[in-house]
C-alpha positions, 0 to 999 in steps of 0.5 A: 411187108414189114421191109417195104415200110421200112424202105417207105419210111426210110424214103419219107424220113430222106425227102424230110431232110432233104426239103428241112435243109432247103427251109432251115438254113438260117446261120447263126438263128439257133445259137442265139437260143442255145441250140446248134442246127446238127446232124446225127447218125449211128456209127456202132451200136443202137441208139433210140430213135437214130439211124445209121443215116444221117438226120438232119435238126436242131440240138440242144446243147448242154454238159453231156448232153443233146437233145436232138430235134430232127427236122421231119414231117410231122414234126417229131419230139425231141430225143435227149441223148445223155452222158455224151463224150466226145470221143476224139478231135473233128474231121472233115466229112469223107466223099460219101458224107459231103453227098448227104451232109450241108457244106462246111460241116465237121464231123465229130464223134461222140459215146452214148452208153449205147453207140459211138454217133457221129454228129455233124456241125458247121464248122463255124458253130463247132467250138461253141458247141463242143465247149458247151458239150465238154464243159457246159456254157461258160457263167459270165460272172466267173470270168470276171473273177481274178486269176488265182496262182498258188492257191492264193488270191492277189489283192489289188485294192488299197 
């Protein structure tokens, strides 16, 4: 009993991401807000909430930190996933991942204290979502500022 729920969730959850891919593929919509249209999936290990399918949603992206929001139906919460590392450099999904993947997604993997994940993003919307991952978002105002070399600052004011 308890394997033909689970092969019916499975089903449900897989049709869910199936009709979430042919609504929600606006470009660029979720950035603007912070926030990058990902998939994840377990690729070692148990992480709460996660599979090793691939769930489609939405990402909250900030220094260490996703909260990930599958795309579902009924709609479900959102899963924080904290002290995120990425683990090494993207690559393009294989074979078998282009079958179940949106085109033009790389795939990076991340370290949760529980399980190495790969998490999928367009390629388009990778670096900002890398950057805000590895270093949180970038202050504006601090980019302003002048360099400093030597520890000292140079004035350029009379």
């Amino acid at each position: 009993m308890e394997f033909l729920r689970d092969l019916a969730g499975e089903l449900l959850g897989w049709l869910a991401d199936v009709l979430g891919h042919l609504v929600h593929r606006q470009a660029g919509h979720t950035l603007a807000s912070g926030r990058v249209e990902c998939s994840l999936k377990v690729m070692r290990g148990r992480q709460q909430g996660l599979s090793s399918r691939w769930r489609s949603g939405v990402a909250a992206v900030s220094s260490g930190r996703l909260d990930f929001t599958p795309q579902s139906w009924p709609p479900r919460a959102s899963r924080p996933l904290a002290h995120v590392v990425v683990l090494g450099p993207s690559r393009p999904p294989s074979r078998e991942e282009l079958t179940r993947l949106p085109g033009g997604c790389w795939i990076t993997e991340l370290q949760t204290p529980t399980a190495t994940l790969g998490w999928a993003v367009p390629a388009g919307d990778l670096p900002w979502a890398l950057e805000h991952l590895q270093n949180g978002p970038v202050d504006a105002s601090r980019k302003a500022q002048p360099e400093i070399f030597g520890g000292a600052e140079t004035n350029t004011s009379s």
